[in-house]
C-alpha positions in Angstrom: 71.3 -45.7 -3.5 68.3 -43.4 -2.4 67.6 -40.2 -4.7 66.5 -37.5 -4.0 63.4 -37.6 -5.9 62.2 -40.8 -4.1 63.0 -38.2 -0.7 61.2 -34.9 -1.1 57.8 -33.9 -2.3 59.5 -31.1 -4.4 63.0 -29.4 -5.1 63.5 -25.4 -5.2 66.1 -24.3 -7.3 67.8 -21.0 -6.8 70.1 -19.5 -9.7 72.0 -16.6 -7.5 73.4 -13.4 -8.5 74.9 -10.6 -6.6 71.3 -8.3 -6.9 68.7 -10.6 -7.7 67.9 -14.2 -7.2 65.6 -16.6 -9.4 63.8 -19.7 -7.9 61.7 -22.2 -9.4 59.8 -24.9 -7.8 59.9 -28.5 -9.5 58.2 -31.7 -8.7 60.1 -35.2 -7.9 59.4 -36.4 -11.7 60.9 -32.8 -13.4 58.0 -30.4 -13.5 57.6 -27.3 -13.1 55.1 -26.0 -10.6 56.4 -22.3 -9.9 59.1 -20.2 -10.3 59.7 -16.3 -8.8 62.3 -14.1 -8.2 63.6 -12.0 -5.6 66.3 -9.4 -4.1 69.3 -10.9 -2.4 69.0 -9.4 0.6 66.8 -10.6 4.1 63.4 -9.6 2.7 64.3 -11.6 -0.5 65.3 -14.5 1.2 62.2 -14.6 3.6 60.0 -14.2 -0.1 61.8 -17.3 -1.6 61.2 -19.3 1.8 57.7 -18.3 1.7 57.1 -19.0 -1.6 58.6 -22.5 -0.8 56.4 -23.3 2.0 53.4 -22.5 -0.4 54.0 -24.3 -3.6 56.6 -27.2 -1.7 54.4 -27.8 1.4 55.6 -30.6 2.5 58.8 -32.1 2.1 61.4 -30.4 0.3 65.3 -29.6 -0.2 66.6 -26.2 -1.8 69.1 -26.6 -4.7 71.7 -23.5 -4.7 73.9 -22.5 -7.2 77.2 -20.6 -6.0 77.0 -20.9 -2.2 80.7 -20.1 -1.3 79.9 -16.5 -3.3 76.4 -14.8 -4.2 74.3 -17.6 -2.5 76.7 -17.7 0.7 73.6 -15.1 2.5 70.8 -17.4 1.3 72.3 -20.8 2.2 73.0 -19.4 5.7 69.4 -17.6 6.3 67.8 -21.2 5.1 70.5 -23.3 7.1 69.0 -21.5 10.0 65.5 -21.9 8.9 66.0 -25.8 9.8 65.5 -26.1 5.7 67.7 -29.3 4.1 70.1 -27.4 1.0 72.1 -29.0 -1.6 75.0 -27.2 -3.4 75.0 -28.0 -8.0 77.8 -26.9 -9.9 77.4 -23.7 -12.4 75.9 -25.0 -15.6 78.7 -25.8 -18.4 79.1 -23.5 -21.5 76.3 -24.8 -24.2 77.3 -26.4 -26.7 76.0 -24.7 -29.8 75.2 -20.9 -30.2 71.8 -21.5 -30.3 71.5 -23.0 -26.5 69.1 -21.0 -24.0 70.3 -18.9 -21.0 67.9 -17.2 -18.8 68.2 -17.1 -15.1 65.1 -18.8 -14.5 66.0 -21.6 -16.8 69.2 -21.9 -14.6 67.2 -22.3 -11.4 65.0 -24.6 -13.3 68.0 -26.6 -13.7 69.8 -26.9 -10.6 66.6 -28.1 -9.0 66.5 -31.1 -11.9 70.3 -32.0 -11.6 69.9 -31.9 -7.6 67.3 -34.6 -8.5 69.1 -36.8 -11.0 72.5 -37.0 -9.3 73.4 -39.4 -7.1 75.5 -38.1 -5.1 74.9 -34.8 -3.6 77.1 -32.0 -2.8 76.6 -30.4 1.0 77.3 -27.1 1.6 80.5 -25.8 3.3 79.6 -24.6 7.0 80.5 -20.9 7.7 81.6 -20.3 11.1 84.8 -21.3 11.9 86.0 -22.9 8.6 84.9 -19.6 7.1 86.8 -17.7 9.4 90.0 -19.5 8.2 89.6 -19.2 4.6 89.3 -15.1 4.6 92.7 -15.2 6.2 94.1 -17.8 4.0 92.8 -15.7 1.1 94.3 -12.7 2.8 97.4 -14.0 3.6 97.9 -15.6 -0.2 96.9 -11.9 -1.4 99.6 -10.4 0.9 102.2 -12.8 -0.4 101.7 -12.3 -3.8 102.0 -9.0 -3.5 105.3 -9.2 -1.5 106.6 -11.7 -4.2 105.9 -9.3 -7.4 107.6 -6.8 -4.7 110.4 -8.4 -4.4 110.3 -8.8 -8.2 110.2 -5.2 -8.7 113.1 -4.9 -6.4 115.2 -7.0 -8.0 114.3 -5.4 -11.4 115.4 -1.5 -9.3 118.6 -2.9 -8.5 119.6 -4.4 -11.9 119.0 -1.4 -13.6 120.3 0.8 -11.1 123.3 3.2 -11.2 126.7 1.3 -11.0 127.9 2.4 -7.1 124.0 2.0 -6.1 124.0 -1.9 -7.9 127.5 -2.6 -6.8 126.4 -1.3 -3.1 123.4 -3.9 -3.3 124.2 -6.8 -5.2 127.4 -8.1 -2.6 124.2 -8.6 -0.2 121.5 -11.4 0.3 117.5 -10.5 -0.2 117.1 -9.7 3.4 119.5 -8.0 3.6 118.7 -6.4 0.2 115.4 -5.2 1.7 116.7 -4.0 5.0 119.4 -2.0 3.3 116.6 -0.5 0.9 114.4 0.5 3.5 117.1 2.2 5.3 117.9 4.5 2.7 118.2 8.3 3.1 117.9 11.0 0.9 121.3 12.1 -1.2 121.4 15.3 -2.2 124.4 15.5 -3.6 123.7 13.3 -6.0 122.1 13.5 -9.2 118.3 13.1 -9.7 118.6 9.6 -11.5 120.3 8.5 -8.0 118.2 10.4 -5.9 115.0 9.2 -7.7 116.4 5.2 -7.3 117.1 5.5 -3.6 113.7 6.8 -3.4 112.2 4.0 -5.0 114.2 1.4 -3.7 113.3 3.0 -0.3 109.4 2.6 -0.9 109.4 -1.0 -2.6 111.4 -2.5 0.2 109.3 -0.9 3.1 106.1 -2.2 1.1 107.8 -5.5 1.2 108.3 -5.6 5.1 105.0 -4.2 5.4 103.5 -7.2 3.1 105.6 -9.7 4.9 104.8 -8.3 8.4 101.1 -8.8 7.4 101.2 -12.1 6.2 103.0 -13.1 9.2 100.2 -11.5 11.2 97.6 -13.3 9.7 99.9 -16.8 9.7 100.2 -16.3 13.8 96.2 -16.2 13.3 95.5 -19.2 11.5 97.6 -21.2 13.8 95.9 -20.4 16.9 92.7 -21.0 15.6 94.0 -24.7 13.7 95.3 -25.4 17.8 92.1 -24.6 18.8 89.8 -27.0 16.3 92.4 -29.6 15.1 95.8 -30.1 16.9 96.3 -33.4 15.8 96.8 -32.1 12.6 99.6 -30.1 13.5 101.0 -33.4 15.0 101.9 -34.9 11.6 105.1 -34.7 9.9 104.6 -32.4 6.5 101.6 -30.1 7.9 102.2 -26.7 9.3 99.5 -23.9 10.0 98.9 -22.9 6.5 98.9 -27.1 5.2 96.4 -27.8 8.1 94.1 -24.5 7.6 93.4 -25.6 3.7 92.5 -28.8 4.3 90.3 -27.7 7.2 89.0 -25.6 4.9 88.5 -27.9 2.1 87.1 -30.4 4.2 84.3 -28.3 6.4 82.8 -30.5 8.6 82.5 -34.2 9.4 80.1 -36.1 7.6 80.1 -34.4 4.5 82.0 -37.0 2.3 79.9 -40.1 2.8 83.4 -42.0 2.8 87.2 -41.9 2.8 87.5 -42.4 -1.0 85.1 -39.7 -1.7 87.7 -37.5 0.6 90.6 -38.4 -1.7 88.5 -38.0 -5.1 87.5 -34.5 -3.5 91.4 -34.0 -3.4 92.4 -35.6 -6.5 94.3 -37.9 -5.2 92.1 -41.3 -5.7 93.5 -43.3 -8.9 92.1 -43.2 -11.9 92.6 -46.1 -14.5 95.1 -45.4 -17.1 95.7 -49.4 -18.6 95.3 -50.1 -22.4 96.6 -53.5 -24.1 98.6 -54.8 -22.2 99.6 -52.1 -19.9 98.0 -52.5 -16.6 98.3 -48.9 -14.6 96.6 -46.5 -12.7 97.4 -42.5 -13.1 96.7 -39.4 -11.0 93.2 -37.5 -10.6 93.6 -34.2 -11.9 90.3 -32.6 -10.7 89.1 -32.1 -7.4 89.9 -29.5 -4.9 93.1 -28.2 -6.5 94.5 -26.3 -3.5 93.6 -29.5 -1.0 95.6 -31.4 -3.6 98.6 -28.9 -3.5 98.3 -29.4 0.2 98.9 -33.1 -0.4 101.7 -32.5 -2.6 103.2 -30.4 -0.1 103.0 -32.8 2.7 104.1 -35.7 0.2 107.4 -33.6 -1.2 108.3 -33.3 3.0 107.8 -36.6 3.9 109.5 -37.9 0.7 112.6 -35.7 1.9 112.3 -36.2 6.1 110.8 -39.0 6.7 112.9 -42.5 6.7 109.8 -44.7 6.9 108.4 -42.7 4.0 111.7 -43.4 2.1 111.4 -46.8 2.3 108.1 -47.1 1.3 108.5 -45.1 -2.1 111.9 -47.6 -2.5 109.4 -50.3 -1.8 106.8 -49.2 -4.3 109.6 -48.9 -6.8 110.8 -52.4 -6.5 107.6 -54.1 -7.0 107.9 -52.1 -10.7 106.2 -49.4 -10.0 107.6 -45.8 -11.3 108.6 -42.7 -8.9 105.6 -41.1 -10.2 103.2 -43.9 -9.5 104.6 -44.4 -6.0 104.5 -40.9 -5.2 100.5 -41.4 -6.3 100.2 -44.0 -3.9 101.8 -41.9 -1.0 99.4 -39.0 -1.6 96.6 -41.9 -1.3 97.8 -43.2 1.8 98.2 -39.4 3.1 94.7 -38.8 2.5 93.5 -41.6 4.3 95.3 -40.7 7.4 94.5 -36.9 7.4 91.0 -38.1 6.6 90.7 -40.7 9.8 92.1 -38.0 11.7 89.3 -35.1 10.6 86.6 -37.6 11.3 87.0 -38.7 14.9 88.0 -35.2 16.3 85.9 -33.8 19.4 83.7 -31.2 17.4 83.1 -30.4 21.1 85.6 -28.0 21.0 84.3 -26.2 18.0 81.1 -25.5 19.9 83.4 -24.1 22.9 84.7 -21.4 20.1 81.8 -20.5 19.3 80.4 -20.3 22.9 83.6 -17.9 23.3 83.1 -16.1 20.1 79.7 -14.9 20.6 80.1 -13.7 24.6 83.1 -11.4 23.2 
């Protein structure tokens, strides 16, 4: 395989930060020929392109550290620039206490492990894919806060006077919650009571409120999943919030070079496990972890829905195989379908959103 080195005339790593952004250009064999820094905002970014195109006159590719958060402005003013960027992971903690940490020393090394790994990482698009994970992180932020709600609810009642608690606990959560926000004022009663109505009252209105939201923003994300992928929504397992993730996880086609760097992406491509004369293969447990709690999702459906799935875990079990390992090998077989799927859809419609997007 081709790296990078043998590709451009010079790499330009960039260690970002919410204010200020450090840049140091390095040459294909690890030296370095300049390094800057800069503002994160436009006039910075145009410095650091400049700078570039002086020291890196020919070809080159940008190395960016933290893309999805403080480089997110930068990758997308050089992504429009027609420049080539690579995403490299934050730096792991050194390993003694006497290990050096400056910012330029971070740029310095993303730009040298963009040009010793093999494999490089491609930025997420922004654009539609971005536009579903802020309302995926919305929505999960709105139902977390409607769960510890509910929690708080719960703990009202328990504690609450005996004909208030005896009123309440006969009836379900919804109904709980309905009942709560219903409440009126009782005067007549004494200010423990009055002061418990009052605060069952508020914590079951914030809960509809919560709930409403998330099922606001869950209307949201499935029109725009019908718009760029309903095939997804065609499989058993995957609803709106399933499909939106692994939109979201995936980005765009073409940025896994293949369908087993999909699943490793997801943590769902086996990893050996055999010693002596055991011969087995166990679960990845790194990757993407919320595309692999998609999987999981779709798997634990499927496993309880779907009679051809049935027989194929039965199947797996028979050959010796234990309800762990053929749940592995579902997840695997999972991936490779969703993955098929992503790859061959009409990005033509995509560009019609867009088209839509920007005459509104």
């Amino acid at each position: 395989m081709t790296m990078l080195a043998e590709q451009v005339d010079g790499v330009i790593g960039v260690d970002t930060h919410r204010d200020t952004l450090a840049a140091a250009a390095v040459s294909p064999i690890g030296a370095v020929l300049a390094s800057t820094d800069s503002p994160a905002n436009a006039r910075g970014y145009r410095r650091l392109l400049d700078f570039a195109r002086e020291h890196v006159p020919g070809r080159r590719c940008w190395a960016l550290e933290g893309i999805g958060s403080y480089g997110a402005g930068l990758a997308s003013f050089l992504d429009q620039a027609g420049e080539h960027v690579v995403e490299v992971c934050w730096p792991k903690r050194v390993a003694n206490r006497g290990g050096r940490k400056t910012d330029m020393l971070d740029a310095i090394r993303a730009a040298k492990e963009a040009l010793a790994t093999e494999h490089l990482i491609q930025p997420r698009l922004r654009g539609e894919r971005e536009a579903l994970r802020v309302l995926l992180a919305t929505r999960q932020g709105a139902v977390l806060a409607s769960t510890a709600a509910i929690n708080q609810l719960k703990a009202l009642i328990v504690s609450a006077p005996d004909d208030l608690r005896a009123e309440l606990r006969k009836l379900k959560r919804p109904a709980q919650i309905t009942c709560c926000a219903q409440f009126r004022d009782r005067p007549a009663r004494n200010l423990e009571h009055r002061m418990t109505i009052r605060a069952l009252r508020s914590t079951a209105q914030r809960i509809q409120t919560l709930q409403a939201e998330a099922k606001d923003l869950e209307n949201e994300i499935l029109a725009l999943v019908r718009e760029l992928t309903p095939e997804l929504l065609d499989l058993l397992g995957i609803g709106p919030i399933t499909a939106a993730q692994i939109l979201v996880s995936w980005s765009h086609q073409g940025r896994f070079r293949s369908e087993a760097a999909f699943a490793s992406f997801a943590g769902v491509s086996p990893i050996p496990a055999s010693s002596g004369l055991t011969n087995r293969h166990r679960l990845n447990r790194s990757g993407d972890r919320q595309l692999n709690r998609a999987m999981h999702t779709v798997t634990l459906i499927r496993m309880r829905l779907d009679p051809a799935t049935k027989a194929y875990v039965a199947r797996r079990i028979t050959e010796g195989k234990t309800s762990r390992d053929a749940q592995r090998c579902l997840k695997r077989a999972i991936c490779r379908q969703i993955f098929k799927i992503l790859e061959r859809t009409d990005r033509t419609k995509i560009g019609s959103i867009k088209e839509r997007t920007q005459a509104a």
